[in-house]
C-alpha positions as CSV (number, residue, x, y, z in Angstrom):
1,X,0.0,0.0,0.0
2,X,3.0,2.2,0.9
3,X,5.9,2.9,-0.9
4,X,9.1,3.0,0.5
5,X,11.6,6.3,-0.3
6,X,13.9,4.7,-2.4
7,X,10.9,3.7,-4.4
8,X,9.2,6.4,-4.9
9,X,12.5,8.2,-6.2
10,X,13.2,5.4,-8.6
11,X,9.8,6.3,-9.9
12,X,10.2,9.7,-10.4
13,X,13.4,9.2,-11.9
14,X,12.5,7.1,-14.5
15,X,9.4,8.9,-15.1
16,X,11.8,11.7,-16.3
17,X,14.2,9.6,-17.7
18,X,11.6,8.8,-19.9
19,X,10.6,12.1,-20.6
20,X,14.3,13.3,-21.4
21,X,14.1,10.4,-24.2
22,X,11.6,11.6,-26.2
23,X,12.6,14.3,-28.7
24,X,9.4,15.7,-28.9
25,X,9.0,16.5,-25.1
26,X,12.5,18.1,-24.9
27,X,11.8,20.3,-28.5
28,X,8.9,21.8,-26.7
29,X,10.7,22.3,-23.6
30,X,13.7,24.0,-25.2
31,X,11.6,26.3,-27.6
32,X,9.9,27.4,-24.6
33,X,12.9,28.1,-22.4
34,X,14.3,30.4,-25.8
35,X,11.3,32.2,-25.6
36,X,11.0,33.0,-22.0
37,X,15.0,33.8,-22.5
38,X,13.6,36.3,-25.9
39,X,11.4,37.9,-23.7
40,X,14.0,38.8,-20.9
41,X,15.7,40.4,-22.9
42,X,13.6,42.3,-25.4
43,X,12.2,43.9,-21.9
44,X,15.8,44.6,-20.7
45,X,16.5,46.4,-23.9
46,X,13.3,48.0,-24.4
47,X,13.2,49.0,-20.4
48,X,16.8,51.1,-21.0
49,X,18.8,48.4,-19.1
50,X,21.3,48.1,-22.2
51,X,20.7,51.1,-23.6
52,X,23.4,54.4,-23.9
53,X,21.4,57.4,-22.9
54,X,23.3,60.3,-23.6
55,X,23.8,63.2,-20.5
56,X,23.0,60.1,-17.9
57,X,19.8,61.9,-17.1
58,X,16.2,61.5,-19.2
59,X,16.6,65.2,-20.1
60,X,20.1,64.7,-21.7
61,X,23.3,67.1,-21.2
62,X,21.6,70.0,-22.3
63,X,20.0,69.6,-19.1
64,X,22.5,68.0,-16.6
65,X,23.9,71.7,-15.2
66,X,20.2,72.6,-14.2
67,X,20.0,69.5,-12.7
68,X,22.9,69.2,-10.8
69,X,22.3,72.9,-9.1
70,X,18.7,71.4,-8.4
71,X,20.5,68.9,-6.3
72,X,22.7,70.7,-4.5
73,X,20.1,73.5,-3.6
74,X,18.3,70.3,-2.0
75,X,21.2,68.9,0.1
76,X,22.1,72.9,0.7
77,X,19.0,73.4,2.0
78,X,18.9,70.0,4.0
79,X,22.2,70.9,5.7
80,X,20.8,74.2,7.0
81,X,23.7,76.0,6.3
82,X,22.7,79.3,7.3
83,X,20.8,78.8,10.6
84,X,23.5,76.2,12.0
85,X,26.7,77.8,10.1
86,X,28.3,78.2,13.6
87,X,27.9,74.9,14.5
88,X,29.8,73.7,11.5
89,X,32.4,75.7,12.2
90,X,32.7,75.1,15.8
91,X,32.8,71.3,14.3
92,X,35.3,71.6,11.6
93,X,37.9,73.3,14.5
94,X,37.5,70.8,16.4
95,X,37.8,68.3,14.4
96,X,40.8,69.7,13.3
97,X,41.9,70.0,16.7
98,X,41.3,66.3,16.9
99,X,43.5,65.1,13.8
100,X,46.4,67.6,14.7
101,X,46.1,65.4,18.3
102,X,45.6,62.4,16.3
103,X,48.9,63.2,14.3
104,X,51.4,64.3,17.1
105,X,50.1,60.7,19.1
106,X,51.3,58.7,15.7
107,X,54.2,61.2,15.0
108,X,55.5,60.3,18.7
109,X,54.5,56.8,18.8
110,X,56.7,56.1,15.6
111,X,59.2,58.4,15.0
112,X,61.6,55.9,16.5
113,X,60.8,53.2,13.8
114,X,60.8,56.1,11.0
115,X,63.8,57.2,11.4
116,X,65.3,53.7,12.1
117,X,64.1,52.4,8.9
118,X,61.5,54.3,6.9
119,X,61.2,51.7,3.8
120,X,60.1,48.8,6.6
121,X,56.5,48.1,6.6
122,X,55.6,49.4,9.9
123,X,57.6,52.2,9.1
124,X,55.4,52.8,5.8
125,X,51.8,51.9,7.3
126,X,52.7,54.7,10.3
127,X,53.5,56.9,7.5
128,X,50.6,55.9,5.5
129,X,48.3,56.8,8.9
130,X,49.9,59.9,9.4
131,X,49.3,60.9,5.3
132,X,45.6,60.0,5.7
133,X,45.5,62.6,8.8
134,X,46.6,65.3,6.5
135,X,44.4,64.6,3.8
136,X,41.7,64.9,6.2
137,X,43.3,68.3,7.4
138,X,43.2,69.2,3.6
139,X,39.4,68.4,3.6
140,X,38.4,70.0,6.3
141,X,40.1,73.0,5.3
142,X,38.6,72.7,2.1
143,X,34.9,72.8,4.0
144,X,35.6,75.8,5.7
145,X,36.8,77.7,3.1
146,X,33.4,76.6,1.2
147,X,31.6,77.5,4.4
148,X,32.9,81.2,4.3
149,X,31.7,81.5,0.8
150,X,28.1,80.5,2.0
């Protein structure tokens, strides 16, 4: 009355052994996977996915300038710029406090090593460190600069 596992899976497998015999079957099942396959991509082409629009906005590059000032009014006017200018400021120093601590800490921590051997690769990663606190200097010199244009 029951059928065991082992079974039942030889009966499904040879039930699509069977099928994977006959030509006919497997035509019809291939002709349908192409044009399942045809339709994907006729909607990825026709949807834009593969297609070049030129400016990388719907309106094209005759547009992009307007559109890029559109977006930085938004975030301009997200930031609040005006109404909470001190408080970048007062952020920016002190943050720049911060990295010029950050800096002497590394400076003094390895200057021993540096000047033992700068081409080692503690040496160079201490370096590295120190060169990514001065870019951020640079950057946040950068933002206040743009604040005092605001």
């Amino acid at each position: 009355m029951f059928m065991n596992k082992s079974e039942l899976y030889s009966g499904i497998k040879d039930y699509f052994t069977d099928i994977l015999k006959n030509k006919s079957i497997m035509m019809i099942i291939y002709t349908v996977i192409a044009f399942i396959l045809l339709y994907f991509i006729h909607n990825m082409v026709t949807n834009g996915l593969y297609t070049v629009k030129e400016g990388y906005t719907n309106g094209g590059l005759e547009t992009l300038p307007e559109n890029i000032k559109n977006l930085n009014n938004d975030l301009q006017s997200s930031l609040l710029l005006q109404s909470k200018r001190q408080n970048y400021e007062d952020t920016i120093l002190s943050l720049d406090d911060a990295v010029n601590l950050h800096m002497l800490r590394l400076i003094k921590e390895n200057a021993g090593k540096i000047a033992e051997d700068s081409s080692h690769s503690k040496s160079k990663a201490a370096i590295s460190e120190i060169n990514e606190h001065l870019k951020l200097k640079e950057a946040l010199n950068e933002a206040i600069k743009y604040l005092d244009t605001q």
